[in-house]
N, C-alpha and C positions, 0 to 999 in steps of 0.2 A: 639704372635699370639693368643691365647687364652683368654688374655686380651681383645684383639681386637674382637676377636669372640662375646665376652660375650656383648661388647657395643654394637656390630652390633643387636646383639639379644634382648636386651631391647631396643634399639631405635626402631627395626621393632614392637615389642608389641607393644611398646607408639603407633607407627601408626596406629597399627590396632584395639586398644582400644578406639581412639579419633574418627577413621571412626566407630565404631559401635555408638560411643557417641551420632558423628552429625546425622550418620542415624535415629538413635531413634527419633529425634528431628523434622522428616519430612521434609515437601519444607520449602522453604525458607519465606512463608507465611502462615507455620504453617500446621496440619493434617487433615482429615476428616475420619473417621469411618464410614463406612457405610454399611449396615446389610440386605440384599435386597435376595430375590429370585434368584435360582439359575436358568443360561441363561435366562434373564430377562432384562439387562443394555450392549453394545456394547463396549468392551476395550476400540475401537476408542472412546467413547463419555467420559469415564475415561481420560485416555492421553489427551483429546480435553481443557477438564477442569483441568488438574493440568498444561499445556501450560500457559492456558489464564489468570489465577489465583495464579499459585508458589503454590499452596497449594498441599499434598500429600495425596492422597488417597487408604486407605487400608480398602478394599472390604472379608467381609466373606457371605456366601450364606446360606440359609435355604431351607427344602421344601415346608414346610408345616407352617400357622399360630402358632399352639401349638407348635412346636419346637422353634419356635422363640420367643415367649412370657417365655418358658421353661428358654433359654440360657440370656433373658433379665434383669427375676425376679433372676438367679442364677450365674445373673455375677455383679464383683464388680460396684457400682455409676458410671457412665460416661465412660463404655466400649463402647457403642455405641451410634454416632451421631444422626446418619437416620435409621428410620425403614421402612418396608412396609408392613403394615398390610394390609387386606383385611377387608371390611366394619364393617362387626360384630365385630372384633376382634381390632378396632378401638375403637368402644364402649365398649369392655370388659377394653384398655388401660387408658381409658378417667375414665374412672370407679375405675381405681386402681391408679389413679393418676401416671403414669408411662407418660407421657405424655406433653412436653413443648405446652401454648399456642402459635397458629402460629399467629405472626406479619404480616400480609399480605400487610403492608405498606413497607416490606423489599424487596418486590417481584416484581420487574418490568415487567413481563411480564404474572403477572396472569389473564389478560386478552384474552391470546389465550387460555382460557379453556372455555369449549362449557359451559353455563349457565345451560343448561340440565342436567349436573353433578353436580353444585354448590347445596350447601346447602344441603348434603343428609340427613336422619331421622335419622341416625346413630352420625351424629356431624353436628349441626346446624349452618350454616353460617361459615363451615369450619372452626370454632374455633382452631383445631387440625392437621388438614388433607388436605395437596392436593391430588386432584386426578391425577392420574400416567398413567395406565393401567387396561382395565377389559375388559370381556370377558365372555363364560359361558362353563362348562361342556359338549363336542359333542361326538356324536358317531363318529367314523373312521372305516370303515369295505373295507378291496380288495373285489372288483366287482369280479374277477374271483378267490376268494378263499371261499367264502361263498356257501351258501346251495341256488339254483335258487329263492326257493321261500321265502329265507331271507327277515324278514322285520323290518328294524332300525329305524321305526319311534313311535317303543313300545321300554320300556327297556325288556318289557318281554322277546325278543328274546335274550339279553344275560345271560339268566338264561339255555337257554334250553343246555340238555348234547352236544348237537351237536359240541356246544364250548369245549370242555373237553381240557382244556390243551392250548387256543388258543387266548388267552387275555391278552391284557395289560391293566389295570386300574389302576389311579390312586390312590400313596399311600395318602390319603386324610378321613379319616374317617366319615367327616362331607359329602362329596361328596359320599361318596361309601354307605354310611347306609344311606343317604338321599335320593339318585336314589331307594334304594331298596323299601323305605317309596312309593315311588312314584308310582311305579310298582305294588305295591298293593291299590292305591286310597287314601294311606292316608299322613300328609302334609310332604313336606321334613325338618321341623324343630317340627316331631313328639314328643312329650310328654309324650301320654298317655302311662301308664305304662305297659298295657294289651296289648295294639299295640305295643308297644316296642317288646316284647316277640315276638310276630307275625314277627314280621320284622329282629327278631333274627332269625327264624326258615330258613324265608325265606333267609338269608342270606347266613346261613350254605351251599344251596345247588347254591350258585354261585361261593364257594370257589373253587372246582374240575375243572373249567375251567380259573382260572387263572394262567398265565404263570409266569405272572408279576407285583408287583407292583410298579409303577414306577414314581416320580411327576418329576423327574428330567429332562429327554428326552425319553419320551412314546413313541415319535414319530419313531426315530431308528428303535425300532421293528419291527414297521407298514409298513418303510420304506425297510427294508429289506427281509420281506414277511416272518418271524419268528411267526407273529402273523397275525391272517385273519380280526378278527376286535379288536376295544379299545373303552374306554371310556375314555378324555383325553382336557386339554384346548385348545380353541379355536386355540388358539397364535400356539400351537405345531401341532395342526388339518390344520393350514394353510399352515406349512412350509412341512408339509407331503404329502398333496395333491399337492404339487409344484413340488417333489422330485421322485414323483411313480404315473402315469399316472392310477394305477387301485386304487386309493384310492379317496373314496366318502365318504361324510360327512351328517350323517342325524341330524335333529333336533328329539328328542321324545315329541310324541304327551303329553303326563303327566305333559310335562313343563322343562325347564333344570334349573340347577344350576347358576346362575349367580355371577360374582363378580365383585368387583371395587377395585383396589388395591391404595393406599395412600403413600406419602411420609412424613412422619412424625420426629419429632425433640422429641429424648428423655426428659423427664425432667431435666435429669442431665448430658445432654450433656456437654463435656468439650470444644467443637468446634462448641460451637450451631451458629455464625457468618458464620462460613465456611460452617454449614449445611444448612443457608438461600442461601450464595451464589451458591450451589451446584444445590436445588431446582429452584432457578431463573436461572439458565442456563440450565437446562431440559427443562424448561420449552418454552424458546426460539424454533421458528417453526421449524428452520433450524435442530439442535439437537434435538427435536423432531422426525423429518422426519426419521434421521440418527436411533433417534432408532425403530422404528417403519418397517422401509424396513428389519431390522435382527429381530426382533420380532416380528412381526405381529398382533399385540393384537388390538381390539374393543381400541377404543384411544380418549382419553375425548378433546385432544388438537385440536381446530376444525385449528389452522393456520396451524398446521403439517400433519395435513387430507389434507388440501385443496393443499400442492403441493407433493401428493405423486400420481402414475400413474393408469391407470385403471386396471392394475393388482391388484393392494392394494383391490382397489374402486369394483373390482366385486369376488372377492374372497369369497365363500359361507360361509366359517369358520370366517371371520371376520365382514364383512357388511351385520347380522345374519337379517332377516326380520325384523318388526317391531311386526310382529302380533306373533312369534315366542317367541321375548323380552317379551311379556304382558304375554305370558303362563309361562314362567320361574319365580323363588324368588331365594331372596336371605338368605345369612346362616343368623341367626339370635340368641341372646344369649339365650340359653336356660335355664339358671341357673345350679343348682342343677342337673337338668338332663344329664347334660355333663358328670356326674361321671358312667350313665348309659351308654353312647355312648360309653367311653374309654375301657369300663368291655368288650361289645359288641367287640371293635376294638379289645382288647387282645386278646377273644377267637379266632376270628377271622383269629389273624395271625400268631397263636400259631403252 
């Protein structure tokens, strides 16, 4: 009997040494990595494409750009397939050579991207970069939890104490030190080093009314009336004001933050094939649409615009004005000064 036991017990290891083996090994058509913003991409549209493809997808999330350029330069060659930077940080990747160029003869259906997005200054003639998702930094404030004569169409008014304790903002430093720039007249991808300080000072005292910093799901709070206003992306401002009837969305007059978010192929992707196929079926209107009704973001895809319902089409948080878009910029590299901004975020959240 013990004999017997002992077979039974190495035959069951061998089983379960070979299932871990073939798991490692992904679908049947191989792996894809993919390195994307957290609730950002629909499970459904994951499972849609390891169906249609045999290929296996193992998804990690990020918050914020830095973090992910962080985990990209400090993990081994060919950890991840796809990225998705955000424009600037597109051009910081192009820059450091981190970055496969994109074959867009692999893409069949780069065609449902609106031309409007094509070609930005950031990566010229998309050499690098498809566009994915963008949007801009909104205010969110409950109508019946603020002060009567609240007015969210300044960032000024989230400075005043009245917020003490009552905010959600994004954990985003380039967003948070940049609104603060703005708020004082001067540009959101500030430089100068004497304004720097200034915009330090002014910063200090928006710390006491933050509850939370949050790039993850800002919207939660708002939703559950924990916080009375936020500053927070469009994408999570839309699914807010869907969920909680006293929730309004202002633009600030100063200009907002805007982004464009990219699906990019590392240089040393091990799956760079699977990472073209992955991109050309996002890209597709239908999956498109699919992810756009669970994220709601400003959406470069005009075929997945055109059949999504008048909900999507008149939602304030995503089909932001036009004359709104020309007041807003976007982040931009600021070199050497970044070491400035980082000092700034330490004190900041010390």
């Amino acid at each position: 009997m013990k004999r017997i036991k002992k077979v039974l017990v190495i035959t069951m290891l061998g089983i379960f040494l070979f299932s871990l083996t073939s798991c490692g090994k992904g679908g049947k058509n191989g792996t894809l990595n993919l390195f994307i913003w957290t609730e950002y991409i629909p499970d459904s549209v994951i499972t849609g494409f390891e169906k249609e493809t045999g290929i296996d997808v193992q998804m990690q999330t990020y918050s914020n750009n830095e973090e992910m350029l962080a985990k990209v330069t400090g993990s081994t060659a060919g950890t991840y397939d796809i990225v998705c930077p955000s424009d600037y940080m597109v051009e910081n990747m192009i820059s450091q050579g981190l970055l496969l160029p994109m074959d867009q003869s692999k893409l069949t259906n780069i065609g449902n991207v609106d031309p409007a997005y094509l070609n930005p200054s950031y990566d010229p003639e998309n050499g690098y970069s498809i566009p994915y998702l963008g949007g801009a930094g909104v205010i969110v404030y409950n109508k019946s939890l603020v002060p009567a004569d609240a007015d969210f169409t300044t960032y000024a008014e989230l400075f005043k104490p009245a917020y003490k304790n009552n905010l959600v903002v994004l954990d985003d430093f380039r967003a948070i030190i940049g609104i603060t720039s703005l708020s004082m007249g001067y540009d959101m991808n500030e430089t100068d080093e004497a304004k720097l300080s200034e915009v330090n000072d002014k910063l200090a005292t928006l710390k006491p009314n933050i509850k939370s910093l949050d790039s993850d799901s800002p919207k939660t709070m708002m939703i559950t009336e924990e916080t009375s206003a936020g500053l927070f992306w469009s994408g999570e401002a839309a699914i807010a004001i869907g969920e909680n009837k006293d929730l309004a969305v202002a633009y600030p007059k100063e200009g907002m933050y805007l982004f464009l978010d990219n699906l990019c192929i590392t240089k040393d992707a091990k799956n760079a094939e699977n990472a073209y196929k992955f991109i050309d079926y996002v890209l597709k209107a239908e999956v498109n649409k699919e992810i756009v009704t669970e994220f709601p973001y400003l959406n470069p895809n005009k075929a997945g615009t055109a059949l999504m319902g008048e909900d999507y089409k008149n939602n304030p948080a995503i089909m932001i004005p036009s004359e709104e878009i020309a007041k807003g910029a976007y982040v931009k590299n600021i070199g050497k000064t970044i070491d400035i901004y980082s000092e700034m975020w330490a004190d900041f959240t010390k």
